[in-house]
MIZARO-928279 format. One record per residue (C-alpha): x, y, z. Coordinates in pm, 1 decimal. Layout:
N
u X | v Y | w Z
...
***
This chain:
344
u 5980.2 | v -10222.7 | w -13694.0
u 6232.3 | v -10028.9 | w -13854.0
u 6557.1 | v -10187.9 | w -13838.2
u 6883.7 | v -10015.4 | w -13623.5
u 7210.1 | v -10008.7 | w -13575.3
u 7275.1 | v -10264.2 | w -13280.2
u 7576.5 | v -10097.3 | w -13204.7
u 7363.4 | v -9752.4 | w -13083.7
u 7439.5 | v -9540.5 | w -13354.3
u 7722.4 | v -9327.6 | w -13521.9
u 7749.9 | v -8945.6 | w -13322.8
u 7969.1 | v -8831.6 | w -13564.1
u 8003.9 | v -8893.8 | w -13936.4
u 8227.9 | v -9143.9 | w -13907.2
u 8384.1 | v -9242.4 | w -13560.1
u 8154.3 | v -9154.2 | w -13275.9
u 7902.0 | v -9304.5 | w -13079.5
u 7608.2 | v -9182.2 | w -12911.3
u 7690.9 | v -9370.8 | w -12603.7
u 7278.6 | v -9474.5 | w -12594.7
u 7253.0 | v -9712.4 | w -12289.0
u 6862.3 | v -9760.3 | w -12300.9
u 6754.0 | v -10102.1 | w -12268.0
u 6682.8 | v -10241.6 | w -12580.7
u 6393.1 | v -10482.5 | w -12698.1
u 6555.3 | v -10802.1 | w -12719.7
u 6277.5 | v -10986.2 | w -12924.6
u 6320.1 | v -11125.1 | w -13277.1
u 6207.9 | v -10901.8 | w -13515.9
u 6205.7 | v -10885.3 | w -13914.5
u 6593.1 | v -10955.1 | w -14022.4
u 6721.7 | v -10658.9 | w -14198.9
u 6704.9 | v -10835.0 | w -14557.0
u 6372.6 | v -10841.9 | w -14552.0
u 6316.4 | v -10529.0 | w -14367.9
u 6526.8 | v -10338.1 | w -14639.4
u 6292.5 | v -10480.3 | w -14941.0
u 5970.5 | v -10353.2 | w -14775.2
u 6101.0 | v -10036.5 | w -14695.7
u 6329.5 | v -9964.5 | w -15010.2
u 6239.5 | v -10223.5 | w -15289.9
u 5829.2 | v -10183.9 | w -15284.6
u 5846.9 | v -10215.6 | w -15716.4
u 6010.9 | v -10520.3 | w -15699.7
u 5798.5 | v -10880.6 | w -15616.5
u 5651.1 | v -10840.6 | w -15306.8
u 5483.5 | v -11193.6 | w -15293.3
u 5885.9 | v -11298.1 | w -15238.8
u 5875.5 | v -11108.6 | w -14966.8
u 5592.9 | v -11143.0 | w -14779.1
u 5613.0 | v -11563.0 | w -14865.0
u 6019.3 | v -11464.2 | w -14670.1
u 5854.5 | v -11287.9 | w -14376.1
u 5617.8 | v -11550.6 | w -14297.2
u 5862.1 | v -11773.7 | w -14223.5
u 5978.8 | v -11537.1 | w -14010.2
u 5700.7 | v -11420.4 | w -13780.2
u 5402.1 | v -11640.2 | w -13684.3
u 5069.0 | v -11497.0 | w -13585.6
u 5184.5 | v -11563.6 | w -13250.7
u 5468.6 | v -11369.3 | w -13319.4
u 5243.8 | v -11073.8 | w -13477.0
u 5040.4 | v -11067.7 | w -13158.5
u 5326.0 | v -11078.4 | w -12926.8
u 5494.8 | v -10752.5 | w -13127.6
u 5172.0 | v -10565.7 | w -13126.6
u 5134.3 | v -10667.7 | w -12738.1
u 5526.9 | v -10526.8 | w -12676.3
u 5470.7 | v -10243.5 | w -12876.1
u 5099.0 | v -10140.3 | w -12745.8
u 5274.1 | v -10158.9 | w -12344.6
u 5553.8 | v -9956.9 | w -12484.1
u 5390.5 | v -9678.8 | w -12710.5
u 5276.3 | v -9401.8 | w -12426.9
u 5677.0 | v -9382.3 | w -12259.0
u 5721.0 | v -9206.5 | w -12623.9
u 5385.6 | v -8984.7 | w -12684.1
u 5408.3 | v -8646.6 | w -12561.1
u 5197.1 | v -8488.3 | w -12264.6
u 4834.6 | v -8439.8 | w -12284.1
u 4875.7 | v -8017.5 | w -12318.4
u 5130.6 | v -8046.4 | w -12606.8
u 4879.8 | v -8015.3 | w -12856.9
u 4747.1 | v -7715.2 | w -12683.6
u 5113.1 | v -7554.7 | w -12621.5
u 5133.8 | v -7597.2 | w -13043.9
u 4826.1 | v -7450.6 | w -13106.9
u 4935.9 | v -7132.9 | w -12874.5
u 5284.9 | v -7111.9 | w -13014.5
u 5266.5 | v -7010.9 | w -13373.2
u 5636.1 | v -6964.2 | w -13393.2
u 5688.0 | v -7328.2 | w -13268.8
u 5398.1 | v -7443.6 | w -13462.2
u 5556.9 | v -7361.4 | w -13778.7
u 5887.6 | v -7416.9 | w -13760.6
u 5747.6 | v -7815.1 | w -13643.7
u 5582.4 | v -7772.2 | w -13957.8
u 5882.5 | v -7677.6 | w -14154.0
u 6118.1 | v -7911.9 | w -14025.2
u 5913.3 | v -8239.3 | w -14085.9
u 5866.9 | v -8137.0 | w -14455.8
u 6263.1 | v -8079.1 | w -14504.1
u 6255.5 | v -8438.8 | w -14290.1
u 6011.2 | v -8574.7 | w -14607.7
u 6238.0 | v -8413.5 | w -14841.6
u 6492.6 | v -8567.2 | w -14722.5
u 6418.3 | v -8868.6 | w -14709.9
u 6317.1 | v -8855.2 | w -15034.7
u 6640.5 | v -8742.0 | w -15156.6
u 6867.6 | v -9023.7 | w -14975.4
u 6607.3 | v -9311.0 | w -14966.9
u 6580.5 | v -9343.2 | w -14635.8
u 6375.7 | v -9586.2 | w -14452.3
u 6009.1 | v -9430.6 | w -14371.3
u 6082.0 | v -9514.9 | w -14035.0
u 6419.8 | v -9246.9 | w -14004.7
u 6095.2 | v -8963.5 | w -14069.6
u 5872.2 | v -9070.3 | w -13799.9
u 6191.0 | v -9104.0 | w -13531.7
u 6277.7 | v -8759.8 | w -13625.6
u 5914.7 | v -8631.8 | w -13601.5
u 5892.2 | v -8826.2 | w -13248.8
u 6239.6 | v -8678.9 | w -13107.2
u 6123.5 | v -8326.8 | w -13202.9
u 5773.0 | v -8363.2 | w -13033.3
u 5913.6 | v -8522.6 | w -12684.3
u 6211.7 | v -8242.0 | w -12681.8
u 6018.6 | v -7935.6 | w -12763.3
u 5735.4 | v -8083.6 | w -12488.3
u 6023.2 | v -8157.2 | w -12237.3
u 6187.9 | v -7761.7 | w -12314.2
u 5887.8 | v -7566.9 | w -12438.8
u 6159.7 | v -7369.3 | w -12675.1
u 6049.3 | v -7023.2 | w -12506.4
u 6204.2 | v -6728.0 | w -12719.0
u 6366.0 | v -6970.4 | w -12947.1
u 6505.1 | v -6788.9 | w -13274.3
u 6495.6 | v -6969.7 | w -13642.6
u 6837.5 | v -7059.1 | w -13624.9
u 6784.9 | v -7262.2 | w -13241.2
u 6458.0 | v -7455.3 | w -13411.7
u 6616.2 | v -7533.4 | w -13695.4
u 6962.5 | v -7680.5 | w -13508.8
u 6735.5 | v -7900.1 | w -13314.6
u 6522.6 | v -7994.7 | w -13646.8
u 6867.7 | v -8123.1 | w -13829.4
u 6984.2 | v -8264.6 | w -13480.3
u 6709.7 | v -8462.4 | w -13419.1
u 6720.2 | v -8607.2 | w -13828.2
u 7087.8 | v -8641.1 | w -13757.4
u 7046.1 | v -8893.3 | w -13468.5
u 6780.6 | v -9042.5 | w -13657.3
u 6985.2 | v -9099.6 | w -13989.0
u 7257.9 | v -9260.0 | w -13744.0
u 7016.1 | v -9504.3 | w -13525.2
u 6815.6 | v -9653.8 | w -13833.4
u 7044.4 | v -9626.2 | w -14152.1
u 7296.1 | v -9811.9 | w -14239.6
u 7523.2 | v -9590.4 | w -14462.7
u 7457.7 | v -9250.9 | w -14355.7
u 7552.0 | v -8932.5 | w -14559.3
u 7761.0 | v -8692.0 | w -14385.9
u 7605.2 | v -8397.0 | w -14199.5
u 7709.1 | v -8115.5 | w -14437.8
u 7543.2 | v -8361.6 | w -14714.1
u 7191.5 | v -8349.2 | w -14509.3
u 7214.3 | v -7934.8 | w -14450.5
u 7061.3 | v -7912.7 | w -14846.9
u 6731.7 | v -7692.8 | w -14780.9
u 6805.7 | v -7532.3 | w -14470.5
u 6833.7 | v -7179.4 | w -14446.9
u 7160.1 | v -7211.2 | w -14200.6
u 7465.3 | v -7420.8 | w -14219.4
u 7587.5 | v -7599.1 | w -13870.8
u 7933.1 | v -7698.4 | w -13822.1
u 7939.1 | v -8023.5 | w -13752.1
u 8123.9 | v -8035.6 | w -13428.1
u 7851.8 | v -7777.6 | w -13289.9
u 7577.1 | v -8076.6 | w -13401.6
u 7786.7 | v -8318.5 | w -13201.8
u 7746.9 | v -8088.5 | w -12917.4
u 7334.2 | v -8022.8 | w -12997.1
u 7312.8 | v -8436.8 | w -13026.1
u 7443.8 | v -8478.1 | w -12676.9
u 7185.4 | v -8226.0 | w -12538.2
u 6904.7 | v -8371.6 | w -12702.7
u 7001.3 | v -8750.9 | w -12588.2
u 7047.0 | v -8648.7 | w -12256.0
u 6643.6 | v -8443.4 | w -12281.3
u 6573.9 | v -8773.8 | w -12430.9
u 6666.3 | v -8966.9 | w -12133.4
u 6855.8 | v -9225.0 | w -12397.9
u 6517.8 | v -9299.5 | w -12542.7
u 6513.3 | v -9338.0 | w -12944.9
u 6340.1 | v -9679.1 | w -12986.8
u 6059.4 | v -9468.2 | w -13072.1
u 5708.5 | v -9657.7 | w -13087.5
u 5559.3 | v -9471.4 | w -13369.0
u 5234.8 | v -9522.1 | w -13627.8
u 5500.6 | v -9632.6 | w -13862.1
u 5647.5 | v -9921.2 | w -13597.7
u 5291.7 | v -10102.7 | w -13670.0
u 5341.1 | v -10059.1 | w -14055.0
u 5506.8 | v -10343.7 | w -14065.3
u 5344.0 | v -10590.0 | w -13870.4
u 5024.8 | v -10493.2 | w -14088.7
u 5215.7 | v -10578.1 | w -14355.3
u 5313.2 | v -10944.3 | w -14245.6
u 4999.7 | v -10978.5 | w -14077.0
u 4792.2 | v -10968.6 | w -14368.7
u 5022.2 | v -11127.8 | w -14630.6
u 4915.5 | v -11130.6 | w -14956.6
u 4578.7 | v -10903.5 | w -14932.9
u 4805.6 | v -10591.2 | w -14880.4
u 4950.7 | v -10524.2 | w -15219.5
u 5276.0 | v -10320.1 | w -15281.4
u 5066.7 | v -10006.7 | w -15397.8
u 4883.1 | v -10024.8 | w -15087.1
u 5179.3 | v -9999.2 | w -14830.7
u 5336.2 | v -9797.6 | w -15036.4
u 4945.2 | v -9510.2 | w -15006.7
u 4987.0 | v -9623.3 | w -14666.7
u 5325.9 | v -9468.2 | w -14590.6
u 5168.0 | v -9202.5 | w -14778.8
u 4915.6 | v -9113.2 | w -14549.2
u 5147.1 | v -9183.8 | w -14242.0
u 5354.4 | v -8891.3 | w -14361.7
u 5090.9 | v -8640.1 | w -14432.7
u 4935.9 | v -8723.8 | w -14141.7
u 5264.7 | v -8622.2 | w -13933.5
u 5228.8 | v -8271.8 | w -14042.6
u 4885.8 | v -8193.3 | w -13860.9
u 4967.7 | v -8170.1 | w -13465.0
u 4590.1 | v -8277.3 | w -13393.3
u 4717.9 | v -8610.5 | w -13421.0
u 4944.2 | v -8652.4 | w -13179.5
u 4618.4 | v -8668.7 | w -12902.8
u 4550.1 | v -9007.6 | w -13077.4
u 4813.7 | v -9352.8 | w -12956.3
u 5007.5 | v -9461.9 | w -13251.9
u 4826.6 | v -9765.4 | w -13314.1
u 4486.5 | v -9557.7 | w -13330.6
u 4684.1 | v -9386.0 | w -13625.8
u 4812.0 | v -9707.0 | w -13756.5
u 4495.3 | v -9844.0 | w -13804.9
u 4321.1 | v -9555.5 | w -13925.5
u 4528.5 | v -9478.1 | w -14178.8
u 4484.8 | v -9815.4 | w -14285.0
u 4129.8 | v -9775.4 | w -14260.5
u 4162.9 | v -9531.8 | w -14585.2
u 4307.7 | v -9781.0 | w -14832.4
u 4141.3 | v -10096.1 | w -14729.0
u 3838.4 | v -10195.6 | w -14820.4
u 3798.1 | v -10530.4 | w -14697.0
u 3590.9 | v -10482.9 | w -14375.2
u 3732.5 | v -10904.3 | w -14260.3
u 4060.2 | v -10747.8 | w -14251.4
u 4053.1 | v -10417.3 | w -14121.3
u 3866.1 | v -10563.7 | w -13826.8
u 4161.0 | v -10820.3 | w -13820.4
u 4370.2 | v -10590.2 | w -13713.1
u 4206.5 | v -10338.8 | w -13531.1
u 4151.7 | v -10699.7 | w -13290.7
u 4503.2 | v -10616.5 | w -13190.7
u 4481.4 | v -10283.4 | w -13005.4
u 4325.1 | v -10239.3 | w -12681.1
u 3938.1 | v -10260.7 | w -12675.2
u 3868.0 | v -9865.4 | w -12547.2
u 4126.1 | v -9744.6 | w -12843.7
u 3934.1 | v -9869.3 | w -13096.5
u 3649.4 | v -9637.5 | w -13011.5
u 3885.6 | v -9351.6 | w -13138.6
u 3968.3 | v -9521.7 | w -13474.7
u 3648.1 | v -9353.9 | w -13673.4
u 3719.6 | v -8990.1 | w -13525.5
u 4105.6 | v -9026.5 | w -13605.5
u 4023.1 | v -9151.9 | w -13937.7
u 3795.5 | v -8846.4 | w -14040.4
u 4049.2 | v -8623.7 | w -13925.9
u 4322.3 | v -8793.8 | w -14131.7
u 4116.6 | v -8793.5 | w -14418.9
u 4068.4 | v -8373.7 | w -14369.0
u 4384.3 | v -8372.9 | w -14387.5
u 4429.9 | v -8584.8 | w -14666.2
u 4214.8 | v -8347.4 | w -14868.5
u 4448.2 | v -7997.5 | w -14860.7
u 4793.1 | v -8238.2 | w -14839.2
u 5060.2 | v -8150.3 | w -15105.4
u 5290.9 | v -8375.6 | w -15138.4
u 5593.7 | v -8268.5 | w -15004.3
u 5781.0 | v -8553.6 | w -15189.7
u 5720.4 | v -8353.9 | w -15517.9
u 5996.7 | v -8183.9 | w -15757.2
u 5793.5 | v -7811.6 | w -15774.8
u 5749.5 | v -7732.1 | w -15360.3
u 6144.1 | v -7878.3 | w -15301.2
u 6315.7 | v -7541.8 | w -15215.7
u 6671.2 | v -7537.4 | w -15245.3
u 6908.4 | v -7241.2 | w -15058.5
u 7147.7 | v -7145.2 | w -15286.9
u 7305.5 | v -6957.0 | w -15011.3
u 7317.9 | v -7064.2 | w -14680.7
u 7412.0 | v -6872.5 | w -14307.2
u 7742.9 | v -7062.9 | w -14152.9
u 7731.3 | v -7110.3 | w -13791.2
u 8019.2 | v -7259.0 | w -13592.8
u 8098.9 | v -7370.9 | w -13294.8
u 8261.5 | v -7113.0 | w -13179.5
u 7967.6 | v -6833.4 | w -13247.7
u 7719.6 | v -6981.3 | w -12993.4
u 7646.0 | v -7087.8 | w -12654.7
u 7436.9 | v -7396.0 | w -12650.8
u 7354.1 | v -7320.2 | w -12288.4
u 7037.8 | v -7163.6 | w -12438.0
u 6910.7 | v -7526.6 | w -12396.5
u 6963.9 | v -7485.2 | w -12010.1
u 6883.8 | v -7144.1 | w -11885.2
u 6800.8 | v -6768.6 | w -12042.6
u 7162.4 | v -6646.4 | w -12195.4
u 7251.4 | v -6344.9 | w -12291.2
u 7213.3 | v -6202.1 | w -12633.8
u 7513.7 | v -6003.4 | w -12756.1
u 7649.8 | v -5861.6 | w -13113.6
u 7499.7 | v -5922.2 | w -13434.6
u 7628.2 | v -6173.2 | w -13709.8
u 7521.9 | v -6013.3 | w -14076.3
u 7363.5 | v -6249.7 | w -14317.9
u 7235.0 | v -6263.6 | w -14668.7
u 6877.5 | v -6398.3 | w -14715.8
u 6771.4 | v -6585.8 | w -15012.1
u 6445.9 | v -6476.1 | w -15029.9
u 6258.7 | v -6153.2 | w -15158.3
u 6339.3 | v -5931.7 | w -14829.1
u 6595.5 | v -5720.8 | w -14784.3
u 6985.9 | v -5836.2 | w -14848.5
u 7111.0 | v -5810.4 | w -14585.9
u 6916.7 | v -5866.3 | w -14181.2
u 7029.8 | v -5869.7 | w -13859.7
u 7034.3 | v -6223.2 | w -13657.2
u 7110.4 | v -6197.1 | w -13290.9
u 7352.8 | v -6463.0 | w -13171.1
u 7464.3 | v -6616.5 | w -12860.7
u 7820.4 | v -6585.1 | w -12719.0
u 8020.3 | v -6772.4 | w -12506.0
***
């Protein structure tokens, strides 16, 4: 499990809070040392620090994780028609798309933990289930995209970059005090909720659990596959752990300890492992990497929006759309388009 900031998270850049009152999981996990050298430092020895984490967490301990985690996992998977609602919303569909590449890219570009991606993924899912986003312009999907990696960036990372610093790739340019104002509407959606349970949250007890027969290439094609698999919304009908497992299923070859683990997860889930695996491995097939140098796109020019241009009660109830703010594109259509904006 990915490790987080005990005291709930930064709001703002540097002095805020964001005032998180869920009840937190109070069992020992992985101490952040160690947790920072799997996630960051997979070139350097990893017999160190596996021998380090075993020390930490038993088999008992393993079980008892996978037990917490398996009882907690559903409170943070969408509803059963989400998948459905994505597949009939090509708009939403694709911005979803959009945003969890500029979340890989991201990542990429500030080393953050694996774990920061799947949060990010998670908090757009549950929000976009809970609000449906009906008549949602670019601008609106991709606020809540940098939101959601905002609050993400401030619950699992420990030195942060500022928010103008993470705005590199998108097409607009949020003032931060407006992103303050998007984070609180997306906690309170939320319900408080960002302990995500996510196929990532089981990465790592797969990785103590099996010690010294999961080599560092092999997390490393694991995380891999975690990611890629993110971008395909046919996933989300599967339970983390189903993913987990099944995306471990396409590195490992050792039958003993595949079935280890898959002895973890409820009896009736592991049914689903074989059909989640084939479609991960579909996937696999047409997956670019978005982690590569030649498909980063960078906007030279970006669209500033402040506070004071929109209403944010958008979120809440049909607002009225008034004026037009002028902007330049960056792309190969015309200079200059119309964008409709919301005013208080």
């Amino acid at each position: 499990m990915t490790p987080c900031n005990r005291k709930n998270g930064l709001l703002e850049d540097t002095d805020g809070f964001l005032l998180c009152d869920e009840v937190w999981d109070m069992t020992p996990l992985i101490p952040s040392s160690i947790h920072h050298h799997m996630n960051h430092d997979h070139d350097h020895d990893h017999d160190n620090v596996v021998d380090a984490s075993s020390h930490v967490l038993s088999k008992q301990d393993v079980k008892h994780l996978f037990d917490t985690y398996l009882c907690k996992e559903m409170k943070y998977m969408t509803g059963s028609g989400y998948v459905k609602f994505l597949e009939s919303n090509t708009f939403v569909s694709e911005r979803r798309l959009k945003a969890i590449n500029w979340f890989i890219h991201s990542q990429r570009r500030f080393n953050f933990c694996i774990g920061t991606v799947f949060n990010a993924v998670n908090y757009v899912d549950r929000f976009i289930d809970m609000n449906k986003c009906h008549g949602w312009s670019y601008w609106m999907m991709e606020l809540l995209s940098l939101t959601c990696l905002s609050i993400a960036i401030k619950f699992n990372e420990t030195c942060p970059p500022s928010l103008r610093e993470i705005q590199e790739g998108l097409e607009y340019c949020f003032e931060p005090k407006l992103i303050q104002k998007m984070e609180l509407k997306v906690l309170k959606s939320l319900g408080w909720e960002l302990d995500s349970i996510t196929p990532y949250t089981y990465v790592e007890l797969i990785d103590c659990e099996l010690n010294r027969e999961f080599k560092p290439f092999a997390r490393s094609r694991l995380d891999e596959i975690l990611l890629a698999s993110s971008l395909d919304v046919k996933l989300l009908e599967y339970r983390p752990c189903v993913i987990a497992i099944s995306g471990l299923k396409c590195i490992i070859e050792d039958e003993h300890c595949l079935s280890h683990i898959t002895n973890f997860i409820p009896e009736e889930q592991e049914k689903n492992i074989q059909s989640c695996y084939n479609m991960i491995q579909e996937i696999l097939v047409g997956y670019a990497n978005p982690s590569s140098p030649d498909t980063v796109l960078t906007k030279e020019l970006q669209v500033a929006i402040n506070e004071g241009q929109i209403d944010l009660s958008f979120m809440d109830e049909p607002a009225m759309m008034k004026d037009d703010l002028k902007r330049k594109r960056v792309d190969n259509e015309d200079d200059e388009v119309m964008m409709k904006k919301y005013v208080k």
